[in-house]
DSSP file (Angstrom, degrees, kcal/mol; ACC not computed):
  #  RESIDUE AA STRUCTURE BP1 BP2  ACC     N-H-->O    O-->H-N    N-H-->O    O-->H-N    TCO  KAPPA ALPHA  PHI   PSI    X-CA   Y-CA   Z-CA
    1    1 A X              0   0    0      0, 0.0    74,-1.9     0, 0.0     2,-0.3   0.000 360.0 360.0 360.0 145.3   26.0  -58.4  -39.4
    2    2 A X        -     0   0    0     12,-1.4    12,-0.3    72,-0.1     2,-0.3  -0.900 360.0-134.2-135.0 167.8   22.3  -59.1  -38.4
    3    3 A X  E     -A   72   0A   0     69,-1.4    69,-2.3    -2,-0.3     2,-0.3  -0.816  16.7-169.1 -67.0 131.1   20.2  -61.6  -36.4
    4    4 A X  E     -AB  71  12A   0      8,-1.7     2,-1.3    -2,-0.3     8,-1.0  -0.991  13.3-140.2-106.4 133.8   17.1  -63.1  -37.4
    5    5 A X  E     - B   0  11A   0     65,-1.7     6,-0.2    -2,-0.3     5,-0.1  -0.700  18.7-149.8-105.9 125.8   14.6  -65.1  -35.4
    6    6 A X    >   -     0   0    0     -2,-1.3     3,-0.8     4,-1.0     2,-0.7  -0.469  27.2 -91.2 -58.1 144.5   13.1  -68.0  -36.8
    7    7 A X  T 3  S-     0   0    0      1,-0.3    -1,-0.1    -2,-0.1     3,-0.1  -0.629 103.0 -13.9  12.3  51.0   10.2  -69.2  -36.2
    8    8 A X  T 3  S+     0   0    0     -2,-0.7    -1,-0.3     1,-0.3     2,-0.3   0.879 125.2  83.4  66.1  23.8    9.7  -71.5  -33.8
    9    9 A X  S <  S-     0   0    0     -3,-0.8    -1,-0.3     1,-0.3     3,-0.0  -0.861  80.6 -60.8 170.4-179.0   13.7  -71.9  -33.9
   10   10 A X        -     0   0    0     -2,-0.3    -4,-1.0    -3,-0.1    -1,-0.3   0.744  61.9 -88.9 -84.5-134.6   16.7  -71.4  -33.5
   11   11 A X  E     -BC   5  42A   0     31,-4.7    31,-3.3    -6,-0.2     2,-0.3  -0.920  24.5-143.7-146.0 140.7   18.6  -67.8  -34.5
   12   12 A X  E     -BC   4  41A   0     -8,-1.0    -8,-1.7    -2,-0.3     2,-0.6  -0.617  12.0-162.7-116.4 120.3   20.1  -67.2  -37.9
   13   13 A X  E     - C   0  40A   0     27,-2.8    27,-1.9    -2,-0.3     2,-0.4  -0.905  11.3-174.1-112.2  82.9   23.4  -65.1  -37.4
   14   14 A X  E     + C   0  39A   0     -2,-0.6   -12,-1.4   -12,-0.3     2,-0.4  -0.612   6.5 178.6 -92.3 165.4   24.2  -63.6  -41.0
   15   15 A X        -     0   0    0     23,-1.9     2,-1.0    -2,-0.4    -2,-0.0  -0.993  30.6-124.6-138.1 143.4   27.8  -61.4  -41.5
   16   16 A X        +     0   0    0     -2,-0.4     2,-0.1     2,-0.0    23,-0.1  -0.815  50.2 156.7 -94.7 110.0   28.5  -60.1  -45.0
   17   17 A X        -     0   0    0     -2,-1.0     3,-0.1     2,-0.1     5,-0.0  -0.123  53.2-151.0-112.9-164.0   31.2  -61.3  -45.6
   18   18 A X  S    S+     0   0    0     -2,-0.1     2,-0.3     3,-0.1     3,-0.1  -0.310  84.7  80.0 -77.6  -1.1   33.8  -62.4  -48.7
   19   19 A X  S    S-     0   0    0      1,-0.1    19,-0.2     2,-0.1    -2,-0.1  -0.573  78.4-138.0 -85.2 172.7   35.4  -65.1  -46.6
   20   20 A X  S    S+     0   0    0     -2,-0.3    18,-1.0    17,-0.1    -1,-0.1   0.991  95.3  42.3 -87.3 -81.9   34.0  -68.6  -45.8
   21   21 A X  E     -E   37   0B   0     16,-0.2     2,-0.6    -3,-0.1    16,-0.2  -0.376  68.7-158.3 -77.5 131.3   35.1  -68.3  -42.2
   22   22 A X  E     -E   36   0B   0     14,-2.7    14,-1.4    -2,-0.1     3,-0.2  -0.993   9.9-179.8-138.0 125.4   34.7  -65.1  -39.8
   23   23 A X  S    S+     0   0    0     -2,-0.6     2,-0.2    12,-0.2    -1,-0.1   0.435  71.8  51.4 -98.4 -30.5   37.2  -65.3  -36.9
   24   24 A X  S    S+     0   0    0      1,-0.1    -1,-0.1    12,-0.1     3,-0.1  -0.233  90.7  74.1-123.5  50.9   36.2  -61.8  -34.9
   25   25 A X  S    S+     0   0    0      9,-0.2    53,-0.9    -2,-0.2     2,-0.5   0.493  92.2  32.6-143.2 -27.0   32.2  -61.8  -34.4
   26   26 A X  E     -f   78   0C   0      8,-0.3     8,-2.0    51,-0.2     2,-0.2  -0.913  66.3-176.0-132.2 152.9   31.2  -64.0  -31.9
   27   27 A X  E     -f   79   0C   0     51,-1.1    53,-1.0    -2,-0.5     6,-0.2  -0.677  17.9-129.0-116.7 174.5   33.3  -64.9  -28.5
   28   28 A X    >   -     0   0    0      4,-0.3     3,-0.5    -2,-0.2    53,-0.2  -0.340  46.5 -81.0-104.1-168.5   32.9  -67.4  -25.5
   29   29 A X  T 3  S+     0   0    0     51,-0.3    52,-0.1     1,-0.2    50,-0.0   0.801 134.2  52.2 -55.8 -19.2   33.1  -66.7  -21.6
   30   30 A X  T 3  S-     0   0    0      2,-0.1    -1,-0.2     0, 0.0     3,-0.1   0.859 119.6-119.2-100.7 -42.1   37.2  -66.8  -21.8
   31   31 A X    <   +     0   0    0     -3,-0.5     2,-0.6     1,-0.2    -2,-0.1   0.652  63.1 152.6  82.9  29.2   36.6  -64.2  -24.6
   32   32 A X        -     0   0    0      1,-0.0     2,-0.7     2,-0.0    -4,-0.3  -0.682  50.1-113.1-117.4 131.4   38.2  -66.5  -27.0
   33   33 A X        -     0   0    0     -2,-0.6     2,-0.5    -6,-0.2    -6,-0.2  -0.612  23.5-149.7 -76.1 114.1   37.0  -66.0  -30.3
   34   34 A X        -     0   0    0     -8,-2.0    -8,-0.3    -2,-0.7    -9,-0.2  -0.709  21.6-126.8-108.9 116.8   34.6  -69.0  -32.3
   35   35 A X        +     0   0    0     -2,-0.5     2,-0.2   -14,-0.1   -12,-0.2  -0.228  36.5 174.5 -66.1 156.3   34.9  -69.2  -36.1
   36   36 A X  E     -E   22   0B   0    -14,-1.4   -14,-2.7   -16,-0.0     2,-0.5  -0.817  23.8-116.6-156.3 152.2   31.7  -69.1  -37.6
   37   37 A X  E     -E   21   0B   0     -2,-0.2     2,-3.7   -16,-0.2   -16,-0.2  -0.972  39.1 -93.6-139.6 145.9   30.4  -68.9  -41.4
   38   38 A X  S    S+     0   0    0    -18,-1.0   -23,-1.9    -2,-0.5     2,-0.3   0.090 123.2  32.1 -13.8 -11.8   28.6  -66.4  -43.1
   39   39 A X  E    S+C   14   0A   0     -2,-3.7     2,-0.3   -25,-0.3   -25,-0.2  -0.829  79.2 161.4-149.2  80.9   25.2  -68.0  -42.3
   40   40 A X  E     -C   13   0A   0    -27,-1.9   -27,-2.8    -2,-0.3     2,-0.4  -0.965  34.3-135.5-115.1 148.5   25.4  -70.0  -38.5
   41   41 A X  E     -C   12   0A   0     -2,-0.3    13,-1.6   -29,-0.2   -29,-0.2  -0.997  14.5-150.0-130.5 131.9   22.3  -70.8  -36.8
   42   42 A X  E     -CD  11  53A   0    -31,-3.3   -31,-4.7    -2,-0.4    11,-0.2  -0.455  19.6-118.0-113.4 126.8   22.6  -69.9  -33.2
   43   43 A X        +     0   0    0      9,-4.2    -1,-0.2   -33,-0.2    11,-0.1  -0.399  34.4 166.8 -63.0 151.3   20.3  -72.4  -30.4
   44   44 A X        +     0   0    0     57,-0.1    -1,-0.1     9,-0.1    57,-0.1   0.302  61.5  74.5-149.2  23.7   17.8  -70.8  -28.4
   45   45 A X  S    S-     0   0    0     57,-0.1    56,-0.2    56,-0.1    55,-0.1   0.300  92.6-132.5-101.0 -10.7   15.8  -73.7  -27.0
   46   46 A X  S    S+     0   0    0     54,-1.0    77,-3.6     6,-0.1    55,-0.1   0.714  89.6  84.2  79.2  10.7   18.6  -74.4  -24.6
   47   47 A X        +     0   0    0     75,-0.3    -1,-0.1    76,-0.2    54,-0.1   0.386  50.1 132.7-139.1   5.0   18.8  -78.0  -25.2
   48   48 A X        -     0   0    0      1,-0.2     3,-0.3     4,-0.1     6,-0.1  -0.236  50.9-145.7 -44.3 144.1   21.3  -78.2  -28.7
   49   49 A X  S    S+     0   0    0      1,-0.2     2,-0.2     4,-0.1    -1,-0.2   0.473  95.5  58.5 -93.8 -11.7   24.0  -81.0  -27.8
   50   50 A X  S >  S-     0   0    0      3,-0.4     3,-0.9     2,-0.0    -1,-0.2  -0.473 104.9-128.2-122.3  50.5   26.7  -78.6  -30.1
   51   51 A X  T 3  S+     0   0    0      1,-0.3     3,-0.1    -3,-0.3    31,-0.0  -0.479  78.8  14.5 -26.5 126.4   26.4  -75.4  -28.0
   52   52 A X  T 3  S+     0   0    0     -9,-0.1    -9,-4.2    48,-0.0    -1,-0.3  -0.959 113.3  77.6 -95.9  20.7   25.7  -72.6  -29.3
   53   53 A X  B <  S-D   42   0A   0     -3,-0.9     2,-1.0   -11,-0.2    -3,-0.4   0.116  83.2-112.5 -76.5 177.3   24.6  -73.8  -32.3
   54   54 A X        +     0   0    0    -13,-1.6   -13,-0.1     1,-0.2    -1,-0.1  -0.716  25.3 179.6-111.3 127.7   21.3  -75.4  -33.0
   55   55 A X        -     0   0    0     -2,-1.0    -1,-0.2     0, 0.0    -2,-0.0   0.440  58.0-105.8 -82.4  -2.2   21.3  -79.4  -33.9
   56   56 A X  S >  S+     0   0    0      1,-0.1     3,-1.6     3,-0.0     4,-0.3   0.755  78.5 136.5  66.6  14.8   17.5  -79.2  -34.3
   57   57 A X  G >   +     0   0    0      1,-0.2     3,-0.6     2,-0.1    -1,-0.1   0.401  60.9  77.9 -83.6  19.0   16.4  -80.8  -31.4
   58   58 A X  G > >S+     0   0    0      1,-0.2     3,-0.7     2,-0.1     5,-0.6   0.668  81.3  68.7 -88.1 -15.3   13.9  -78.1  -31.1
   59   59 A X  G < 5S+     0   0    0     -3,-1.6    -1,-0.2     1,-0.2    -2,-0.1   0.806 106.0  42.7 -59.0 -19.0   12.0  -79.9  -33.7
   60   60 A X  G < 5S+     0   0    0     -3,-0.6     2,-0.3    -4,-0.3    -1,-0.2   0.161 108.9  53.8-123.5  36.7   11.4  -82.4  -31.1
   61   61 A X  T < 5S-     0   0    0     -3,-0.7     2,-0.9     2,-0.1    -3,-0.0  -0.733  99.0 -86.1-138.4-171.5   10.7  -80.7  -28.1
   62   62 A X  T   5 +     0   0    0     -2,-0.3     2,-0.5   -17,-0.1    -3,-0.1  -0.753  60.7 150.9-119.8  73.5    8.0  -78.1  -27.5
   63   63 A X      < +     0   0    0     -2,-0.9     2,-0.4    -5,-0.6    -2,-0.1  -0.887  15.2 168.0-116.6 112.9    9.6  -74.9  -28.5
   64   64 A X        -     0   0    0     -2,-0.5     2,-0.4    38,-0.1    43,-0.1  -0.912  11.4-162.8-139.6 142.9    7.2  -72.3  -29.7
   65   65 A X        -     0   0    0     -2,-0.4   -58,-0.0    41,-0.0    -2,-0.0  -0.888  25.1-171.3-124.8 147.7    7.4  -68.4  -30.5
   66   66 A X        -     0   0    0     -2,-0.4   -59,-0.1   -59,-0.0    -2,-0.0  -0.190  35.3-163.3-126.1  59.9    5.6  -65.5  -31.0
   67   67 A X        +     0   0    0      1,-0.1     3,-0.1   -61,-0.1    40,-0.0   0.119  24.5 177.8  -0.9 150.1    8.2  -62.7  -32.2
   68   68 A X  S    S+     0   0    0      1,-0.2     2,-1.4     3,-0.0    -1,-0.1   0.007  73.0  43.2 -82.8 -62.6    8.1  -59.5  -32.4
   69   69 A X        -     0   0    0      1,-0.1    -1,-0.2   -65,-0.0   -64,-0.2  -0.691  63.9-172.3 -96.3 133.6   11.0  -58.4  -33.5
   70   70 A X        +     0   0    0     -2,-1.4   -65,-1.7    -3,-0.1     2,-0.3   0.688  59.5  13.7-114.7   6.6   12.4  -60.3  -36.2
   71   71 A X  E     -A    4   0A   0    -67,-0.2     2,-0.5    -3,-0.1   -67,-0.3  -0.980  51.2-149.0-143.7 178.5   15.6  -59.3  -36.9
   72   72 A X  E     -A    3   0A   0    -69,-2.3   -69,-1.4    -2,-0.3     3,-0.1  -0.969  23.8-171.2-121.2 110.9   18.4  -57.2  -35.3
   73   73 A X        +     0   0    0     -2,-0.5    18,-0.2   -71,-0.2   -71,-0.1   0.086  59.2  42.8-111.6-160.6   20.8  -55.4  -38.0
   74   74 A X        +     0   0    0      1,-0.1    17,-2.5    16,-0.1     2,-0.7   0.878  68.7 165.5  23.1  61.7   24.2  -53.4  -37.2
   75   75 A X  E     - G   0  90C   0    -74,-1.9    15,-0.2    15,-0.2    -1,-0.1  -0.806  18.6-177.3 -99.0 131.4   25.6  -55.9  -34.8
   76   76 A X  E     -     0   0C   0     13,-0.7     2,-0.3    -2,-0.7    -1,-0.1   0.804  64.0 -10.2-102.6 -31.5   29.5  -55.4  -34.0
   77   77 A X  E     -     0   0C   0     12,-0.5    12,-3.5   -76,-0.1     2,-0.4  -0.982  59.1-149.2-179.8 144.0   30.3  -58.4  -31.6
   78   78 A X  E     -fG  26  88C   0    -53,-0.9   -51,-1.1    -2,-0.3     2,-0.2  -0.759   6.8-160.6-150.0 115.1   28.6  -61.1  -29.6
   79   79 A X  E     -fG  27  87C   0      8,-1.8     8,-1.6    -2,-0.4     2,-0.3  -0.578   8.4-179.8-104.3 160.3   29.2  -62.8  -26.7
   80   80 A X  E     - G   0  86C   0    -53,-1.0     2,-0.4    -2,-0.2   -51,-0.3  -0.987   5.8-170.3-141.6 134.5   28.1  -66.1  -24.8
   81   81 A X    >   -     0   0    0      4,-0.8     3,-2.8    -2,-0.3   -53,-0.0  -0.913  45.2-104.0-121.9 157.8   29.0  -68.0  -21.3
   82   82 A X  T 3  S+     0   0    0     -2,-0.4    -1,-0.1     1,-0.3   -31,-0.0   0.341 120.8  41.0 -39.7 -10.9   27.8  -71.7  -20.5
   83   83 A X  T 3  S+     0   0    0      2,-0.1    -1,-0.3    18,-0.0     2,-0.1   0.331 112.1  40.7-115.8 -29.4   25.1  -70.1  -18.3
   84   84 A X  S <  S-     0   0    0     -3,-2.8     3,-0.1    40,-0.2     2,-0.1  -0.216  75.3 -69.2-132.0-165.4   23.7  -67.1  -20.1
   85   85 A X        -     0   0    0      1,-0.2    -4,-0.8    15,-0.1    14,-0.2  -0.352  54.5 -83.5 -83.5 171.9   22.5  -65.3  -23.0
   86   86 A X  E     -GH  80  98C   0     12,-4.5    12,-0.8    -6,-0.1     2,-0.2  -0.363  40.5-151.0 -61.5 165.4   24.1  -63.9  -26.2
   87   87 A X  E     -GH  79  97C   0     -8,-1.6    -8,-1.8    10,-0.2     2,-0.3  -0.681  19.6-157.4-126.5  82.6   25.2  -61.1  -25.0
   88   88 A X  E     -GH  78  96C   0      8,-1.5     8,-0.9    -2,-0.2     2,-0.2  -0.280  13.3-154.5 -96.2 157.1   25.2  -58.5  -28.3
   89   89 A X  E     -     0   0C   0    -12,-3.5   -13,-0.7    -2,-0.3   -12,-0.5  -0.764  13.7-149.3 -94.2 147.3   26.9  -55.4  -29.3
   90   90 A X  E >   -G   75   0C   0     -2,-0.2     3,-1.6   -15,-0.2   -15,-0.2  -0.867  31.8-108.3-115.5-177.9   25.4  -53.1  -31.7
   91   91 A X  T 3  S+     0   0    0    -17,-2.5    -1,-0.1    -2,-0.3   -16,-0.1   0.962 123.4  47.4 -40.0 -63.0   27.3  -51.0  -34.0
   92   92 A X  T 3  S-     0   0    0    -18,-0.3    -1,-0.3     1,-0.2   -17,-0.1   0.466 128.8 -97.3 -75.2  31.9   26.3  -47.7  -31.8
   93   93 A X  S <  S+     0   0    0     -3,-1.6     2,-0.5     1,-0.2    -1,-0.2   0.633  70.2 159.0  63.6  15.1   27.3  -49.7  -28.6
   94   94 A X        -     0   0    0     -5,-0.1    -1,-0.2     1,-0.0     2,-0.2  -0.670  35.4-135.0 -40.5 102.7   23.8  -50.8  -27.7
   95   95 A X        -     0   0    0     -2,-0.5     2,-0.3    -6,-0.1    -6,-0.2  -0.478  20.8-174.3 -93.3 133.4   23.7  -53.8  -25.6
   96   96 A X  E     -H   88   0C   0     -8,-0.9    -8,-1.5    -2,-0.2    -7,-0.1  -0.751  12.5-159.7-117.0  71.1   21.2  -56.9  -26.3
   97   97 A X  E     -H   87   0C   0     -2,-0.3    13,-0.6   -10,-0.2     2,-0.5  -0.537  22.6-163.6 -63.4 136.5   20.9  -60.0  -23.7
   98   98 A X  E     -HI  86 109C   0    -12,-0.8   -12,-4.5    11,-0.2    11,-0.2  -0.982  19.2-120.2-122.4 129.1   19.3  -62.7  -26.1
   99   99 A X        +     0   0    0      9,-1.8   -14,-0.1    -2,-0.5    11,-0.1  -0.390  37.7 167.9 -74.1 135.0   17.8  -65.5  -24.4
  100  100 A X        +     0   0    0     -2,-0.1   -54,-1.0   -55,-0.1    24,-0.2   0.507  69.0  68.4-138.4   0.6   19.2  -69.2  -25.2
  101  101 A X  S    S-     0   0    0    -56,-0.2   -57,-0.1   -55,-0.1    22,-0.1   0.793  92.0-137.9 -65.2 -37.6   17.9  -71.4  -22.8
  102  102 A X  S    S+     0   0    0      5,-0.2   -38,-0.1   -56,-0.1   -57,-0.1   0.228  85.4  95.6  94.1 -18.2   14.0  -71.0  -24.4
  103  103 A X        +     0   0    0      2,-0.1   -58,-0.1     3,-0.1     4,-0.0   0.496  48.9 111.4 -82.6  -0.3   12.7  -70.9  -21.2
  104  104 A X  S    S-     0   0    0      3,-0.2     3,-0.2     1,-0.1     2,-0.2  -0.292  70.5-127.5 -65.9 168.8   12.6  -66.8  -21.0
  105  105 A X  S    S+     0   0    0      1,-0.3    -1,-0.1     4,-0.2     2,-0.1  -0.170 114.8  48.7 -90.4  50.8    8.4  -65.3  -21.1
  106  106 A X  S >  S-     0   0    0     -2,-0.2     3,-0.5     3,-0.1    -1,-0.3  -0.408  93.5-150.5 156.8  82.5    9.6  -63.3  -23.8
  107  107 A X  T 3  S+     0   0    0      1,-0.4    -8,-0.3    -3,-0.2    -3,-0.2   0.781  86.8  56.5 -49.3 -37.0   11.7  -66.0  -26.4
  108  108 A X  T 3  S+     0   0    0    -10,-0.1    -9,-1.8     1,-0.1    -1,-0.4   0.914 102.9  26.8 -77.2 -45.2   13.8  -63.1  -27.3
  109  109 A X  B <  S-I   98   0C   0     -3,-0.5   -11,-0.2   -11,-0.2    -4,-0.2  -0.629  87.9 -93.9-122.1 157.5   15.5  -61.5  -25.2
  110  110 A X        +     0   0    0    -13,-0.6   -11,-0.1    -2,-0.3    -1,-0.1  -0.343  28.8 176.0 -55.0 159.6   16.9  -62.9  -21.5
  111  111 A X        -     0   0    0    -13,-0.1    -1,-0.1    -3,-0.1    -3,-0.0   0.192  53.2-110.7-113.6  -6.8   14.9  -62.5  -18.8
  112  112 A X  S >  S+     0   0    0      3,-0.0     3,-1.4     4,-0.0     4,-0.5   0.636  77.0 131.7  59.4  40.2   17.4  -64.5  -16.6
  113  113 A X  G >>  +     0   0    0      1,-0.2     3,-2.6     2,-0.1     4,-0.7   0.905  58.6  79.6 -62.2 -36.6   14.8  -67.5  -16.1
  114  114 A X  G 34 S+     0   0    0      1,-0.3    -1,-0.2     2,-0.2   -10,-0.0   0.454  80.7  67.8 -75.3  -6.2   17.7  -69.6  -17.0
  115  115 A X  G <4 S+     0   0    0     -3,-1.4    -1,-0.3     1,-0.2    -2,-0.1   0.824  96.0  51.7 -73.4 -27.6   19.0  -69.2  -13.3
  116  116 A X  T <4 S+     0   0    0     -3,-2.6     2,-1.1    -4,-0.5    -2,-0.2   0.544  84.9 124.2-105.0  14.0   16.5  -71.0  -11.9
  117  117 A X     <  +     0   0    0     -4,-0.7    -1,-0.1     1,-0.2    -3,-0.1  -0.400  19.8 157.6  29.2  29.8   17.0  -73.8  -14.2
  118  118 A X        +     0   0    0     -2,-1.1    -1,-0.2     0, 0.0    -4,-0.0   0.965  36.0 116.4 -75.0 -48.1   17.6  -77.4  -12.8
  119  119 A X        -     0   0    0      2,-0.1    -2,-0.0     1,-0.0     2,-0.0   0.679  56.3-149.8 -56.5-168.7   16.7  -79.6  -15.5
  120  120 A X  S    S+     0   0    0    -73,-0.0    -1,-0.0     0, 0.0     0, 0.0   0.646  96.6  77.3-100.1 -61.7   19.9  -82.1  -17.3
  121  121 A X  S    S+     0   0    0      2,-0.0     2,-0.3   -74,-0.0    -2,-0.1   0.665  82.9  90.4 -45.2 -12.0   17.5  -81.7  -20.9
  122  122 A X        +     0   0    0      1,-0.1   -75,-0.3     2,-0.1   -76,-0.1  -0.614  50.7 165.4 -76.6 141.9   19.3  -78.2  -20.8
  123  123 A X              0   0    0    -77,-3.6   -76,-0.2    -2,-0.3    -1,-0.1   0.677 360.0 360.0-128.8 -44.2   22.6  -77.7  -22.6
  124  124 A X              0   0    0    -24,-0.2   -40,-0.2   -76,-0.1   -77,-0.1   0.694 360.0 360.0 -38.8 360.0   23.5  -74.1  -23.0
């Protein structure tokens, strides 16, 4: 399984898969596992109405990136609470915070900006 970041957008979660539907790759706060399909793209502008997936409202807001890295390969498991980042696993048990609010200095990865936070126009 990898991450990619888009552009200016959201993040592209592929798993190689042969099923349609992947039950055991990404979980919530409860730990409760959310099916997902071989290609989901993951918000990271922090304002999606379908959390955590991206509706595109980042086309209509002012969400802008500068990568660096642009994707993240051998990923085993990824988690997310109503509050926070992805949280990712790698393969060798590397740990990843990915920012999903948008508001982090640094799009990719958390910085925990998203505590101080007030606004509603946030959904994650």
């Amino acid at each position: 399984m990898k991450v990619k970041f888009l552009e200016n957008g959201p993040v592209r979660l592929s798993v190689e898969s042969d099923d349609e539907s992947i039950n055991d790759i990404l979980f919530n706060e409860k730990n409760k596992s959310i099916t997902i399909k071989k290609n989901t793209i993951l918000c990271r502008c922090g304002k999606s109405r379908q959390q955590p997936f991206c509706d595109g409202v980042h086309r209509m807001s002012i969400f802008s990136t500068s990568d660096i890295v642009e994707e993240i390969e051998e990923i085993n498991k990824m988690n997310f609470s109503r509050k926070g980042p992805f949280e990712v696993t790698k393969n060798d048990k590397t740990k990843l915070r990915l920012c999903r609010c948008g508001a982090s200095e640094d799009k990719q990865f958390c910085d925990d900006t998203h505590l101080e936070i007030k606004s509603s126009k946030y959904t994650f």
